[in-house]
Structure formats: C-alpha cells, structure tokens
C-alpha positions as a Markdown table, in Angstrom:
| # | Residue | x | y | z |
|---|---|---|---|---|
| 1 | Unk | 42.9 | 147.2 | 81.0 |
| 2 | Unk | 44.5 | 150.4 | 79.1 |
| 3 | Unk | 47.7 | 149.7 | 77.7 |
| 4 | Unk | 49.5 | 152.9 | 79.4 |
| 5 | Unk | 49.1 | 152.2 | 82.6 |
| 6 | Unk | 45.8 | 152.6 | 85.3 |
| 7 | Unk | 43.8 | 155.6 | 85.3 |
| 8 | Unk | 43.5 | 157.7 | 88.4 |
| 9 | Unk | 40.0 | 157.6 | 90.2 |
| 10 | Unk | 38.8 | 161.4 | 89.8 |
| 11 | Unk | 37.4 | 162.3 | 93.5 |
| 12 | Unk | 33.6 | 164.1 | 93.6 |
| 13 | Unk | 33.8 | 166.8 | 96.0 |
| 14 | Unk | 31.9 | 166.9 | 99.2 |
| 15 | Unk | 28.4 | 168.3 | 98.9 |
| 16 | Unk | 27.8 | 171.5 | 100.2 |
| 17 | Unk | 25.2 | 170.9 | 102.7 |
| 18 | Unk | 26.3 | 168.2 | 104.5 |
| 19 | Unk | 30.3 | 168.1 | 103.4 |
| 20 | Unk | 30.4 | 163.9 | 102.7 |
| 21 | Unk | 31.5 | 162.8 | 99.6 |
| 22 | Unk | 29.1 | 159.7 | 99.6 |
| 23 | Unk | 26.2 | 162.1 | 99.7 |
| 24 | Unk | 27.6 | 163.6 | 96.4 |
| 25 | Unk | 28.0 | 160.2 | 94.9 |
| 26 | Unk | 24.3 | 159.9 | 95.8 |
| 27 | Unk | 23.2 | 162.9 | 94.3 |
| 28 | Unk | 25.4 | 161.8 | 91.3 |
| 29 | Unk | 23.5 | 158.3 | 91.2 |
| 30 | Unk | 20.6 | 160.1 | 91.3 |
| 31 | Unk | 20.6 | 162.6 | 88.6 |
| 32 | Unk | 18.8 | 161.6 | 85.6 |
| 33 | Unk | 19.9 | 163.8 | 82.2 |
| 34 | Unk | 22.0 | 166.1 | 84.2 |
| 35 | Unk | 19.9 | 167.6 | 86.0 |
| 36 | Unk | 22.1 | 168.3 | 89.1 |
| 37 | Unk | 20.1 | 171.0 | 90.7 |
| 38 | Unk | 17.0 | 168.8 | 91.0 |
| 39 | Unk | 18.5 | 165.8 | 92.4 |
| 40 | Unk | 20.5 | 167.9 | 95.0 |
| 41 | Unk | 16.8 | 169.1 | 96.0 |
| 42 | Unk | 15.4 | 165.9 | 95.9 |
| 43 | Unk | 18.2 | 164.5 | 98.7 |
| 44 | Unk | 18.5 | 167.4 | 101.0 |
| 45 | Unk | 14.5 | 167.3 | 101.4 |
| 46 | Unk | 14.0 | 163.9 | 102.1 |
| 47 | Unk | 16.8 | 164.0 | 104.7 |
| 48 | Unk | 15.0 | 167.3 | 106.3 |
| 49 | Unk | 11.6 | 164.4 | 106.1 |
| 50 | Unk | 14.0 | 161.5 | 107.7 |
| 51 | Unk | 15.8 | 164.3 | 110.4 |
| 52 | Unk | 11.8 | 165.2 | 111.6 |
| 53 | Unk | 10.6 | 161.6 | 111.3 |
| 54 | Unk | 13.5 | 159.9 | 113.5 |
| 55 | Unk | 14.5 | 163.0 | 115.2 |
| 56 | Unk | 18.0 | 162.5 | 114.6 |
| 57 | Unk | 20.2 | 163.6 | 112.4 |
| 58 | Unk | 20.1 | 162.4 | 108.7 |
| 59 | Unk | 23.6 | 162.2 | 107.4 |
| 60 | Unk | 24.2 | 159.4 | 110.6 |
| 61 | Unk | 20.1 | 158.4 | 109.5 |
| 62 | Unk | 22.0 | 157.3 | 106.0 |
| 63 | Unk | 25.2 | 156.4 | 106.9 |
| 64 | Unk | 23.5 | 153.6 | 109.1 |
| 65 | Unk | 21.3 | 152.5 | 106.2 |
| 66 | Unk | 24.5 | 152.5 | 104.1 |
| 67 | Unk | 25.9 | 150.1 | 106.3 |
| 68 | Unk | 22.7 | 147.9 | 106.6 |
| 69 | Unk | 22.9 | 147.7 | 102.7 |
| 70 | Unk | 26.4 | 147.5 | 101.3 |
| 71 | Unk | 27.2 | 144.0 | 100.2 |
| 72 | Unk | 30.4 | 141.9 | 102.4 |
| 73 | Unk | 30.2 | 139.2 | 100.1 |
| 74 | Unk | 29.5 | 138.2 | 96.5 |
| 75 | Unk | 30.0 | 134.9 | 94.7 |
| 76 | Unk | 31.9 | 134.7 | 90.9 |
| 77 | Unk | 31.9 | 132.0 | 88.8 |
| 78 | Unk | 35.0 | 130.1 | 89.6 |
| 79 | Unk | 35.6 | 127.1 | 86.8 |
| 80 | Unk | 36.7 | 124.2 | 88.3 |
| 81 | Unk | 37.7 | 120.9 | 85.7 |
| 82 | Unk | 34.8 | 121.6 | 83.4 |
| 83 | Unk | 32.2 | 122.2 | 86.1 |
| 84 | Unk | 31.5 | 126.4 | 87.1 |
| 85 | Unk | 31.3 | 126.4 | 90.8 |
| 86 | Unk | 30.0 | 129.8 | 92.7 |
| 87 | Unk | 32.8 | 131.2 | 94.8 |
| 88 | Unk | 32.0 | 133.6 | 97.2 |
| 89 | Unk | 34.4 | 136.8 | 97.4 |
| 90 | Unk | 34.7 | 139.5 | 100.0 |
| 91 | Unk | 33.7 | 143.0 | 98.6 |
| 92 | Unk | 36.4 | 146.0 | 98.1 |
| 93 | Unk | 34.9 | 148.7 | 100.3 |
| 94 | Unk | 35.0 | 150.8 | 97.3 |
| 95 | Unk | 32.4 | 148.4 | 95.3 |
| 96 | Unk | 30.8 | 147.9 | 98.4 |
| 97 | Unk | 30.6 | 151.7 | 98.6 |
| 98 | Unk | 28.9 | 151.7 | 94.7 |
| 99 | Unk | 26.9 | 149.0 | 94.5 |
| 100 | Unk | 25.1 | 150.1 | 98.2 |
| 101 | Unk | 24.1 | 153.1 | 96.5 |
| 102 | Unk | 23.0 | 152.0 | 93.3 |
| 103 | Unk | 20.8 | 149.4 | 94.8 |
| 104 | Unk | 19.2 | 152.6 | 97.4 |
| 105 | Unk | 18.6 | 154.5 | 94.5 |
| 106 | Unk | 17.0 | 151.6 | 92.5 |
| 107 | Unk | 15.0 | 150.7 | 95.4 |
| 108 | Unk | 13.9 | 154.4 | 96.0 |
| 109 | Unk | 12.7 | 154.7 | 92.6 |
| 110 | Unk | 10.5 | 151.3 | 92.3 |
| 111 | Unk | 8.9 | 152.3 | 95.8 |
| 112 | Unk | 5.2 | 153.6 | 95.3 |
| 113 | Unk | 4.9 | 156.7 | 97.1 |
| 114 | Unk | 3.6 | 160.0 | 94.8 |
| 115 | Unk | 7.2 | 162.2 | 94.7 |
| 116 | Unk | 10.6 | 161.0 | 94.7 |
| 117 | Unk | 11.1 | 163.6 | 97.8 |
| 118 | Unk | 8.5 | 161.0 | 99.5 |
| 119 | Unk | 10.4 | 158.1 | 98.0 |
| 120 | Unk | 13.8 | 158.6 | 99.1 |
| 121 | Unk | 12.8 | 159.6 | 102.6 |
C-alpha cells in the first residue's frame, strides 16, 4: 500500500468501433510489445467471424461469453489455529471483470487454430 494515500484507477477509453471500454481492455490484454494496431485488427475481425457465424451481433456475442467466464467466487487461504483452511470469497466485479479477460485471452492463445483472427473468433 503507498504511503500517500491510494492511487486513482486511470480509465481506458472506449474503443472506437464498438464504443465499450471492456473491448479496449481486451485489446489491451491482447497486445503483445505494443503493438496496438495489430491487436485492434485481430478483435474487430474475429467479431466480424462471430457476427456471420451466430448471426448476431458480436459485442452482445462477447458480453455473454464474458458473463459465462467471469469468476463469482474464489477461495484464499484463511489460517485458522495453526491449520490453513480454504475460504471461499465473492469476487469484486472489477477483478471479476480482469481476471475473465485474462483467462479469454489465455485460452484464445493455447487454442490450435492457424491465426489468432481464427483463434479469438
């Protein structure tokens, strides 16, 4: 914890294409050596590939898988007279928020279709 206080959150701005900020954090998660461009390219075609597979749109296409995959709970070691015990604990929707999309992108990348377009759709 700093010493002068807490440091504000800096907000990402909502992506151009589809105006949601949790696309842009998405983007962000997926950018590998700052290459911003590419991974922009990368999301916005394999939501155009999700939009003509399912024939609906793909923001509401991945804010559905979003909600399939964000965690509610998660256990921390509690230590209870000498023993740990697991203790589960509900989520903060802003970690549920994170760690939803850095297991989709970890997921996405171990999957073994050709492209990362193909990947991610």
């Amino acid at each position: 914890m700093p010493r002068k206080g807490n440091i504000p959150k800096r907000e990402v701005l909502p992506d151009p294409m589809y105006g949601s900020k949790v696309v842009t954090k998405l983007i962000n998660n997926l950018m590998v050596d700052g290459k911003k461009g590419k991974s922009q390219r990368i999301v916005y075609d394999a939501f155009a590939i999700v939009a003509e597979k399912t024939g609906e749109e793909a923001l509401e296409v991945f804010n559905k898988a979003m909600d399939n995959i964000m965690p509610v709970l998660e256990v921390k070691a509690r230590r209870v007279g000498g023993a740990n015990y697991q203790v589960p604990i509900e989520v903060r929707p802003e970690r549920r928020q994170t760690l939803g999309l850095r297991w989709l992108v970890k997921y996405t990348r171990a999957r073994g279709e050709k492209g990362m377009v193909e990947k991610a759709s």
